[in-house]
KOLTORVO-898733 format. One record per atom (N, C-alpha, C): residue in one letter; chain; atom name; x, y, z. Coordinates in Angstrom, 3 decimals, decimal comma. Atoms other than C-alpha are relative to their C-alpha. Layout:
// KOLTORVO-898733
> resn  chain  name  u  v  w
> A  A  CA  X  Y  Z
...
This chain:
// KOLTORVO-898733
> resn  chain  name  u  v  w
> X  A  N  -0,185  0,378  1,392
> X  A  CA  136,921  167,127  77,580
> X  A  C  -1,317  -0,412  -0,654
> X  A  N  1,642  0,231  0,370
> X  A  CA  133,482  165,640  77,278
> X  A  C  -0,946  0,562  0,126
> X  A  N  1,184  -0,788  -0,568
> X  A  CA  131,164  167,866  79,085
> X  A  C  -0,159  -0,735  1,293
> X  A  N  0,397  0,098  -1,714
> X  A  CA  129,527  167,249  82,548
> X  A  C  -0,564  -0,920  -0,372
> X  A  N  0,462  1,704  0,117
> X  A  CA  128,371  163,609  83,097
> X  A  C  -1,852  0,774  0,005
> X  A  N  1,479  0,111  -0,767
> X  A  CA  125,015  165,234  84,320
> X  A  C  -0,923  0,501  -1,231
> X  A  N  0,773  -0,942  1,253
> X  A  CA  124,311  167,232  80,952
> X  A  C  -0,429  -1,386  -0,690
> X  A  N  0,051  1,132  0,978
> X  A  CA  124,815  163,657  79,014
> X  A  C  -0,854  -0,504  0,626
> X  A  N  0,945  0,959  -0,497
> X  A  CA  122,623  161,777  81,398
> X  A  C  -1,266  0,474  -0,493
> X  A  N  1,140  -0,976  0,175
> X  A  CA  120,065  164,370  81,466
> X  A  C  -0,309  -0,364  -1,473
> X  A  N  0,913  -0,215  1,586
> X  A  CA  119,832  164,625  77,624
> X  A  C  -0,058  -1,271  -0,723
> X  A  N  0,716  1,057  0,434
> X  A  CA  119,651  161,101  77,141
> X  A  C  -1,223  -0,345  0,533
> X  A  N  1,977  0,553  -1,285
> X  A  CA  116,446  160,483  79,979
> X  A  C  -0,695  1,178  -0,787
> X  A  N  0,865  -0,809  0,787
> X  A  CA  114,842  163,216  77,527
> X  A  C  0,049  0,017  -1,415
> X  A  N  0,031  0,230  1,585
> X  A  CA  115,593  162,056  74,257
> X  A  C  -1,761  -0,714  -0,231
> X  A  N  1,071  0,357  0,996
> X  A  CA  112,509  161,600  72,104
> X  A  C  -0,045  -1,855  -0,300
> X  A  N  -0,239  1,878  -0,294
> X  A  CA  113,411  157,441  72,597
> X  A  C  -0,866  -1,034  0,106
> X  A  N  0,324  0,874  -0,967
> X  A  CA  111,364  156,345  74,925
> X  A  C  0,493  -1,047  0,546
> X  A  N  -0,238  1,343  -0,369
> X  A  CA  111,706  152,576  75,471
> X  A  C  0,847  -0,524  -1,123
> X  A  N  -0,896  0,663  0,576
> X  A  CA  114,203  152,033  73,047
> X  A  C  1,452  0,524  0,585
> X  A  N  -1,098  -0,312  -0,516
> X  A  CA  116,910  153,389  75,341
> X  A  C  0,281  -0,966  1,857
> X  A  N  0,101  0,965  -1,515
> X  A  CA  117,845  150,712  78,209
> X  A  C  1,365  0,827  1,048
> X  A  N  -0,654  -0,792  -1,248
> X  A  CA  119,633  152,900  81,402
> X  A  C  0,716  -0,998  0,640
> X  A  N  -0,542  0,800  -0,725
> X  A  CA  121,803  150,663  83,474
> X  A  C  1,294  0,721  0,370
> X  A  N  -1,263  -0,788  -0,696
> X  A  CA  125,015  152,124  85,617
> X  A  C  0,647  -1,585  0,195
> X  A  N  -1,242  0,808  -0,651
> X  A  CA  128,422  150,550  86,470
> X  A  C  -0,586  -1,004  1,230
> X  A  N  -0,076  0,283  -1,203
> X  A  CA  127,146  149,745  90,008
> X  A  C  -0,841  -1,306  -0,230
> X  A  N  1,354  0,953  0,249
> X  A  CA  124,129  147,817  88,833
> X  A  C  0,748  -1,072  -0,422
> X  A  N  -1,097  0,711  0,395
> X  A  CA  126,697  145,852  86,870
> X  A  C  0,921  -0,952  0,942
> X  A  N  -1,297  0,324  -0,862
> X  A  CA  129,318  145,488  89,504
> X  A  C  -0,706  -1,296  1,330
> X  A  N  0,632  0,359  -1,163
> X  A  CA  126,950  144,331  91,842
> X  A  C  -0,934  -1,286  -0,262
> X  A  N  0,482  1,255  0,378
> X  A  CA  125,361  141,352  89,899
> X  A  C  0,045  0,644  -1,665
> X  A  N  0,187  -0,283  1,656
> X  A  CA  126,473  141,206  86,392
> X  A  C  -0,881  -0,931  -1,279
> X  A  N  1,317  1,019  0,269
> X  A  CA  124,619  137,860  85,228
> X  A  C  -1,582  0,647  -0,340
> X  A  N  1,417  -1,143  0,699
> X  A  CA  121,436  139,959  86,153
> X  A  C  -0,352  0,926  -0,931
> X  A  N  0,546  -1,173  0,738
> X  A  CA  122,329  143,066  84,231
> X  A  C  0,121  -0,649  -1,680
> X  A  N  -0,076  0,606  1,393
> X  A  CA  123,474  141,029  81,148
> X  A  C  -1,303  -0,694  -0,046
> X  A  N  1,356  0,402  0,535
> X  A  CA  119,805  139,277  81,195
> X  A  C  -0,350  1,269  0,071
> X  A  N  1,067  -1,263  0,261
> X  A  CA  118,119  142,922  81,706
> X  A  C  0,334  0,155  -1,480
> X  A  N  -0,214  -0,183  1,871
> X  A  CA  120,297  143,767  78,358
> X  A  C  -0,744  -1,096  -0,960
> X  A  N  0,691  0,540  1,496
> X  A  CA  119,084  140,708  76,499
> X  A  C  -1,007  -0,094  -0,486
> X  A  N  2,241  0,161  0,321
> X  A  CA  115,203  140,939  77,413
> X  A  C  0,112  1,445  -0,875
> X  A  N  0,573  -1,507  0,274
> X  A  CA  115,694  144,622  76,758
> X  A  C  0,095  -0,583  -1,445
> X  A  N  0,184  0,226  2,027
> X  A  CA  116,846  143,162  72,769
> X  A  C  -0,677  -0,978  -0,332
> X  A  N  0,939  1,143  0,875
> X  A  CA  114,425  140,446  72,728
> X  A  C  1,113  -1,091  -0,301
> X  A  N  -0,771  0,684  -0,123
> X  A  CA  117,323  138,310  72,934
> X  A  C  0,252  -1,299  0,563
> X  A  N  0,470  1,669  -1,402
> X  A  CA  116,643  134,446  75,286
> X  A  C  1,735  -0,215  -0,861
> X  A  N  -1,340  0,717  -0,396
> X  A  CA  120,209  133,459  76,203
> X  A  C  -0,129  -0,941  0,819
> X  A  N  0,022  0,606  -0,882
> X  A  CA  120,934  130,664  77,742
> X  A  C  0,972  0,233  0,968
> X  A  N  -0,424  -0,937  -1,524
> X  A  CA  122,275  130,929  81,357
> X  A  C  1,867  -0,637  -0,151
> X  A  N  -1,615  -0,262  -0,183
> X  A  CA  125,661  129,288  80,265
> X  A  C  0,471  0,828  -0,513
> X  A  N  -0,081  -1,441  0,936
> X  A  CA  125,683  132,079  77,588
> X  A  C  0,422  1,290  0,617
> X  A  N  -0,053  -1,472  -1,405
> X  A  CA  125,120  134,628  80,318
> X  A  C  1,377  -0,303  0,990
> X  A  N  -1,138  0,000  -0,474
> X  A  CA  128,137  133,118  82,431
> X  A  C  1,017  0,132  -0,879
> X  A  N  -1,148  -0,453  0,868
> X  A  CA  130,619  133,302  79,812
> X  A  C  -0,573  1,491  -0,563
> X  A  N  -0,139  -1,483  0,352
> X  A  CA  129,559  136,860  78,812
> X  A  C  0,686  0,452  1,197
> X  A  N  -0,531  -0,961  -1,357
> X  A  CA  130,015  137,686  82,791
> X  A  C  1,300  -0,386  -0,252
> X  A  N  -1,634  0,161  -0,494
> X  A  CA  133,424  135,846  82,834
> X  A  C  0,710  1,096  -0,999
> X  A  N  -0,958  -0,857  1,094
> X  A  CA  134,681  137,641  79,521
> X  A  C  -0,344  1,552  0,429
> X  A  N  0,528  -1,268  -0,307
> X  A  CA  132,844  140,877  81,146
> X  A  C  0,325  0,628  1,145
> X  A  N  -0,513  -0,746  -1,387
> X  A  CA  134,033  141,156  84,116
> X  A  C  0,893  0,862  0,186
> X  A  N  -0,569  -1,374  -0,072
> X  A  CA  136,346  144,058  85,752
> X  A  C  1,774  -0,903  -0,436
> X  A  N  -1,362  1,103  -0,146
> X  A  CA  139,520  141,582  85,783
> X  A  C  0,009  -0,380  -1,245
> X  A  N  -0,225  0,221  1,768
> X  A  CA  138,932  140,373  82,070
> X  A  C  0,386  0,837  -0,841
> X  A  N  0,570  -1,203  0,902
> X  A  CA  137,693  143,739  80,633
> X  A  C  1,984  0,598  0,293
> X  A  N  -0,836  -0,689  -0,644
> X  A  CA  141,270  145,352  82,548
> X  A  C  1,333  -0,823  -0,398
> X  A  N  -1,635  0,589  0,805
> X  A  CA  143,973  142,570  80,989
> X  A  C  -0,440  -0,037  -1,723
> X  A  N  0,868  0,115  1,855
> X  A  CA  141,985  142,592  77,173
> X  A  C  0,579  1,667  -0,389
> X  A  N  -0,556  -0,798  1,050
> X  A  CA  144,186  145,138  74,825
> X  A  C  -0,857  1,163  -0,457
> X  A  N  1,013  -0,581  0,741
> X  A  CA  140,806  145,911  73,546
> X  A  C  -0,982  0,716  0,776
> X  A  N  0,765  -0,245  -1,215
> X  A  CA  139,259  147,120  76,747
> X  A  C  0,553  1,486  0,742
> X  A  N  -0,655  -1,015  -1,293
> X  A  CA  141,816  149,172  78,761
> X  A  C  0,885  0,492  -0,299
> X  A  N  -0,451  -1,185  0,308
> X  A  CA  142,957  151,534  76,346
> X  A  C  1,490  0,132  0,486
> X  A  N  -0,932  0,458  -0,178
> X  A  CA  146,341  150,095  76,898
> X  A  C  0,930  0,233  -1,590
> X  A  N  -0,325  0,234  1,302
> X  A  CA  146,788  150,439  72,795
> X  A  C  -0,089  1,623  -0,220
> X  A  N  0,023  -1,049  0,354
> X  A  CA  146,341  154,210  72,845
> X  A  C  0,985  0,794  0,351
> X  A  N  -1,269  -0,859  -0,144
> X  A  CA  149,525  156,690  72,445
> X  A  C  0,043  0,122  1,323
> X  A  N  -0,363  -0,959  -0,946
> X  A  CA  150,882  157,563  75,585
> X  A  C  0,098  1,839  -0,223
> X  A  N  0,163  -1,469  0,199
> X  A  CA  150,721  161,392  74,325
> X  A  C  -1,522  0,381  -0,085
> X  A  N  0,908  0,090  0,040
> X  A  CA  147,074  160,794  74,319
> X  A  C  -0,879  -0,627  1,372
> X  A  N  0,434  0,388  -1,070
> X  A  CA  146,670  158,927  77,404
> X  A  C  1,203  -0,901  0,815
> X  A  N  -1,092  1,580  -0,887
> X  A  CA  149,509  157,072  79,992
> X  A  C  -0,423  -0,412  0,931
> X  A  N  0,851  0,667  -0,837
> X  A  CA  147,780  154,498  81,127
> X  A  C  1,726  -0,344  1,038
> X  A  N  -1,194  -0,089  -0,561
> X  A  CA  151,846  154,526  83,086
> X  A  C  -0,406  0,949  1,287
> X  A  N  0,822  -1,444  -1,227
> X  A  CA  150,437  157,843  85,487
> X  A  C  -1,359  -0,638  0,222
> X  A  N  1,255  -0,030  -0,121
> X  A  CA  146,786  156,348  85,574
> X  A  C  -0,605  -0,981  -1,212
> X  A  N  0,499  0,699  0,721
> X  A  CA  145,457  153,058  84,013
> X  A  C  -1,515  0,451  -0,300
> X  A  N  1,499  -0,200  0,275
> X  A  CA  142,158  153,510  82,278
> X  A  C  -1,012  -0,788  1,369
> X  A  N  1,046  0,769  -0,874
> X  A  CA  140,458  150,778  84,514
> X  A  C  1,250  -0,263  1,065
> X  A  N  -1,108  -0,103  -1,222
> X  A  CA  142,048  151,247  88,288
> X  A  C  -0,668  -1,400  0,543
> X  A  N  0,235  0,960  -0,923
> X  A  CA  140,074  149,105  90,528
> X  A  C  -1,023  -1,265  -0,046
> X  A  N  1,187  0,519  0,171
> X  A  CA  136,824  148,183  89,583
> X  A  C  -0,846  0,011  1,241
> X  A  N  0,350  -0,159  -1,154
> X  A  CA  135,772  149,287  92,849
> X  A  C  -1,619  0,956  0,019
> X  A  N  1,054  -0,784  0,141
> X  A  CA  132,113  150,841  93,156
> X  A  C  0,423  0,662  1,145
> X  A  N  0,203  -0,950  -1,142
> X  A  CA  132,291  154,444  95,531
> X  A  C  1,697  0,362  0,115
> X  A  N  -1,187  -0,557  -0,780
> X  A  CA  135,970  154,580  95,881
> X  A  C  0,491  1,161  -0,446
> X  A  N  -0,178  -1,734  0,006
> X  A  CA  135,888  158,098  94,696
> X  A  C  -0,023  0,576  1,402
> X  A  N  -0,341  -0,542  -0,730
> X  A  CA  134,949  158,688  97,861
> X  A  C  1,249  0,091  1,241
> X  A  N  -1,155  -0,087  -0,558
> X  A  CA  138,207  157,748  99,210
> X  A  C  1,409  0,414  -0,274
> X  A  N  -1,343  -1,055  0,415
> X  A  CA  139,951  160,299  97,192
> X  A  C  -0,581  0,897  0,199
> X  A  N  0,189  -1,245  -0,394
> X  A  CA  138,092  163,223  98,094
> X  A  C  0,309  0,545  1,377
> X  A  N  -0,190  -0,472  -1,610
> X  A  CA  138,755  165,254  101,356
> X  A  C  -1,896  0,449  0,444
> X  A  N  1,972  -0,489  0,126
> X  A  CA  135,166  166,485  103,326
> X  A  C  0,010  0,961  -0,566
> X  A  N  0,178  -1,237  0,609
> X  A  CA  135,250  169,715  101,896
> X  A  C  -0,210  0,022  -1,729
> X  A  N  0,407  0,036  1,419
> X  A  CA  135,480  168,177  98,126
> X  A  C  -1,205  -0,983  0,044
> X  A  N  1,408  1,022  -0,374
> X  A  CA  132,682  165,496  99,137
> X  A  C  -0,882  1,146  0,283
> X  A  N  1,607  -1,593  -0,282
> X  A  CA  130,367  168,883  100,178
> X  A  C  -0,016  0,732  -0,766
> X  A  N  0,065  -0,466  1,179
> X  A  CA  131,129  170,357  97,367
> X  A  C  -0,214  -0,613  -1,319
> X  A  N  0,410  1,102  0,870
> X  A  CA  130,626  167,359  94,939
> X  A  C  -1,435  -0,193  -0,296
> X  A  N  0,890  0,571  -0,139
> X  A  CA  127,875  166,217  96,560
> X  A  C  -1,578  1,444  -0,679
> X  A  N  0,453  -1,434  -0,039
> X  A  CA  126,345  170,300  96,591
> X  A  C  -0,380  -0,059  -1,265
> X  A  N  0,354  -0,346  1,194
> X  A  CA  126,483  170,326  92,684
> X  A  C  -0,441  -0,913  -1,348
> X  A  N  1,250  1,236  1,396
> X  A  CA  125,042  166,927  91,157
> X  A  C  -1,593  0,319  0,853
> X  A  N  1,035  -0,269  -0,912
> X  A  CA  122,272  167,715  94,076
> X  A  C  -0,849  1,071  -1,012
> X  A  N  1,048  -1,046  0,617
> X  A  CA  121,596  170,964  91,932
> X  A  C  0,223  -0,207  -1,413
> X  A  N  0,122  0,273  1,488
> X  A  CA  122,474  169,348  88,806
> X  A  C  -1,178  -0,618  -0,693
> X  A  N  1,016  0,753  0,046
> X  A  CA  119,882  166,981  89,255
> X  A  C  -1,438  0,200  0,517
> X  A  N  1,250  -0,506  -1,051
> X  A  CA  117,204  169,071  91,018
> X  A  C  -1,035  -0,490  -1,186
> X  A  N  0,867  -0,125  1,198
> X  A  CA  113,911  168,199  89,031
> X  A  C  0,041  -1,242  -0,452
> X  A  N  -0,483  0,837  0,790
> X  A  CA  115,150  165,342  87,669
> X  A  C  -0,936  -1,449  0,686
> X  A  N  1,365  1,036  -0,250
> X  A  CA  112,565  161,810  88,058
> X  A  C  1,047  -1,443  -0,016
> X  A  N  -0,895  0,995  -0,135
> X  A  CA  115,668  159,549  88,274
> X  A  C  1,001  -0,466  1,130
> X  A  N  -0,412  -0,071  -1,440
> X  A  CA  117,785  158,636  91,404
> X  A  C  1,552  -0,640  -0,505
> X  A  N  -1,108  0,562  -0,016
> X  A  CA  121,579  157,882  91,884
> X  A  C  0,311  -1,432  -0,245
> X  A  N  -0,360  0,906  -0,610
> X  A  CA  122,960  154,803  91,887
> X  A  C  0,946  -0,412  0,633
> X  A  N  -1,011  -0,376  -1,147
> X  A  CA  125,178  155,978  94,797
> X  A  C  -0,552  0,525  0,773
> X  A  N  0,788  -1,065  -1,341
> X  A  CA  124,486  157,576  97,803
> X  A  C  1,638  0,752  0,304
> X  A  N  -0,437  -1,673  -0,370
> X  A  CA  125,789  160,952  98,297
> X  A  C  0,375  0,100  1,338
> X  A  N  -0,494  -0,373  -1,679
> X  A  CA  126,291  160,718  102,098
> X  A  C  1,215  -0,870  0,439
């Protein structure tokens, strides 16, 4: 419906931007969100203070973001999306894709961001194996 994640990445890391485009993934997030919410505020020139930064994480987190109306696409038609078959936000789990693929869709997954990304001066923030 959107296009290939790898086209969008790609043609943002080559937009004409430069340093006014701040990169950050889910994982980076998931994995210390405190930190990535200060990377965001230096990136805007922004000084928060650090209780500031905990109440963004609490209201930011996967568990907040996933009961909030305004978050988890819970408010959009079922003829458009049933979050009933497939909530927008499942787990909040970083990788557990790979515990819906079989090996044969993992070698084939893995096979075509590998050559999606050939060339490319940027690195996962997953591992492929």
């Amino acid at each position: 419906l959107f296009g290939k994640w790898t086209d969008h990445v790609k043609s943002w890391r080559c937009a004409e931007l430069g340093d006014r485009i701040l990169f950050i993934t889910y994982e980076e997030m998931a994995q210390d969100l405190p930190t990535s919410i200060r990377r965001i505020s230096d990136f805007l020139c922004c000084s928060l203070s650090e209780d500031v930064i905990h109440k963004i994480a609490k209201h930011c987190s996967f568990e907040s973001m996933k009961a909030n109306t305004m978050s988890n696409f819970s408010l959009v038609p079922k003829e458009y999306m049933d979050s009933d078959k497939s909530p927008f936000l499942r787990k909040g789990v970083t990788g557990d894709w790979k515990n819906h693929f079989s090996l044969e869709q993992l070698v084939r997954f893995t096979s075509i961001i590998n050559k999606e990304l050939e060339g490319e001066n940027f690195s996962l923030p997953w591992s492929l194996d």
